[in-house]
C-alpha angles and dihedrals in degrees: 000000000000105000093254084059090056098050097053090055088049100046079041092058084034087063097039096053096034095034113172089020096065096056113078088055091047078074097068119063130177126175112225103207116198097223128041117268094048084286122154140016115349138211127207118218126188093157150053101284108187100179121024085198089082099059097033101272117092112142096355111097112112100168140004147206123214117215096177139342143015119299130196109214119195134193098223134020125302104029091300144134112028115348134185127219101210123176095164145045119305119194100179112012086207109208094017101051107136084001100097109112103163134017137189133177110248101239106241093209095047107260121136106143103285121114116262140225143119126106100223090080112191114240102267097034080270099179132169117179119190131206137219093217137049113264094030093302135139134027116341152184135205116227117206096165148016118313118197100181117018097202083075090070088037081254116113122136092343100105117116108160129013134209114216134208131176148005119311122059112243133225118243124189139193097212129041119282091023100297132135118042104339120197124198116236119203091141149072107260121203095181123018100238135170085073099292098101105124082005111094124099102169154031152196129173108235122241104190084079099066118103111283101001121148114259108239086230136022118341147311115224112194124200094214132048108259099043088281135128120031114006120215122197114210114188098159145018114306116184100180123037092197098096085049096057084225092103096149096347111111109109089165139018140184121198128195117255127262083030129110126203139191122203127194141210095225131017132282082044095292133143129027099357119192114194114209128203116213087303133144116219116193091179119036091178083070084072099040086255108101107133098003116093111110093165149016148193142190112238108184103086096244114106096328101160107348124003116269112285095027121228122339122313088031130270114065113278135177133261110268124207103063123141101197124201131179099298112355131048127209147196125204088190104002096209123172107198096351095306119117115234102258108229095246116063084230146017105266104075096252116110109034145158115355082022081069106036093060091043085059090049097044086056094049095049106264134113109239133332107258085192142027143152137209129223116213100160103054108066111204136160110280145198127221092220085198094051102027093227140118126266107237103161151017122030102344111172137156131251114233145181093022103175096199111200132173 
């Protein structure tokens, strides 16, 4: 039975048994295809998928088409690992290419299985309900709009698992007014993890994250015109987007304000170059430049490649601790000065983890970290390598065991 075949007698058995709760995602369709450029064999998907291995494929998307709606696609089960909000065509997913393991529609009108309630809804029917219990148990409340102090609700510190809904990521923090260690929710979460499970005390939806927004640093490269598709951060110089898989890909592209960018045809900032201003562009074909940029630098003399004063003990310097073989370098504890690299690249709880393990790897000459740890038990003094500043509360904690390859 081809694997097409498969799926129709599954979403048939899912509608029978769920019957009227099906229905709402059965709006929404994308086609997985197993090669870029929407080649190969294809799969249709009009429902929450958590794992691709059930219906034949697991780790094997490399583009998509999307018929309507907005999808969430993760690299592991459940909705983990690095995931992609895409609401347009893709023609090559980058980093992510034969990773995908689940996929789900984002509900437009904000339900995604938590309870509701409220009555100060956020623009967009933006929602996040916690929950008291691991796996969406216990007792529970439903957040529309910012939260400064959660033990106004009786819910400090007691959230173990969280329901989404919508389109923009939210801020969660371990102290009052967004202070201490902070984590970015897009997803479903079972179990709170990255040691914030019973911790946080207070939240905000984010609005960097809505369509055509203004990054709050650096620039937003889109893959598609209208700020849609695969999105692309860019904090710092970066001379070559091959390591980025976004080699000729940006169609649209927002930038902070106060900040001015060049981009360039080629990398190491060659060919035909454009400089923007704090615009958004929501057609770079408009310039002569869709599907062109290979490189880009801030020009502005404000924290254009690495922050003033570079890492600790001033001037920029390399990460020390590598231990480097044919093809592939790695550090058991990647330091710089002494300091061990934090897990999230500042001090605000966004970019974490493989963020900054590729980061690691990118300084050092390589392309990504194909593997990294995180050690949670050992507290030691640690760097924010994207702020250049010391960690001096929250959840510091080092990154450790990053393989670099090319």
């Amino acid at each position: 039975m081809s694997v097409l075949n498969r799926l129709a007698s599954l979403a048939s058995f899912a509608i029978i048994g769920l019957g009227p709760a099906v229905t709402s995602a059965a709006a929404q369709e994308i086609i997985l295809y197993d090669q870029p450029n929407y080649q190969g064999e294809s799969l249709s998907v009009d429902r929450y998928i958590r794992n691709l291995s059930r219906v034949g494929f697991n780790d094997r998307v490399g583009s998509i088409r999307v018929v309507s709606g907005t999808w969430r696609v993760c690299q592991h089960t459940d909705m983990e690992g690095m995931c992609l909000t895409i609401d347009a065509d893709t023609a090559s997913l980058g980093r992510l290419n034969n990773q995908l393991t689940s996929v789900r529609a984002i509900s437009q009108s904000g339900g995604s299985g938590g309870s509701s309630g409220g009555s100060n809804n956020h623009p967009g029917g933006e929602a996040l309900t916690l929950y008291s219990g691991p796996n969406y148990t216990g007792s529970s409340i439903t957040l529309r709009r910012e939260e400064s102090d959660l033990g106004r609700r009786d819910f400090n510190d007691r959230a173990r698992s969280i329901r989404y809904s919508g389109t923009s990521s939210w801020r969660l923090c371990q102290h009052q007014r967004f202070e201490g260690a902070c984590m970015e929710v897009r997803a479903d979460m079972p179990n709170i993890g990255g040691g914030m499970d019973r911790e946080i005390s207070s939240a905000q939806p984010d609005d960097t994250n809505r369509r055509g927004n203004r990054p709050r640093n650096g620039v937003f490269l889109y893959s598609a015109q209208d700020y849609r598709g695969q999105r692309v951060d860019l904090e710092y110089d970066t001379p070559d987007f091959g390591p980025l898989r976004f080699h000729d890909h940006a169609s649209s592209l927002s930038i902070a304000r106060g900040e001015t960018w060049e981009f360039c045809e080629h990398a190491n900032y060659r060919g035909h170059c454009e400089t923007f201003t704090a615009e958004r562009i929501d057609n770079l074909r408009d310039y002569g430049f869709d599907d062109m940029i290979s490189s880009a630098r801030r020009l502005d003399g404000s924290g254009g490649g690495f922050p003033p004063g570079g890492y600790p003990g001033g001037g920029r310097q390399d990460i020390d601790g590598g231990v480097r073989g044919v093809d592939a370098l790695f550090f058991p504890r990647p330091e710089i000065n002494g300091f061990g690299v934090d897990r999230c690249l500042r001090g605000n709880g966004n970019r974490c983890d493989q963020e900054t393990a590729d980061r690691i790897c990118r300084d050092s000459g390589y392309s990504q970290a194909e593997h990294y740890d995180v050690d949670r038990y050992n507290r030691a003094r640690t760097w924010f390598l994207g702020s250049n500043r010391e960690c001096r509360r929250g959840q510091c904690a080092p990154i450790v065991n990053v393989l670099c390859t090319r």
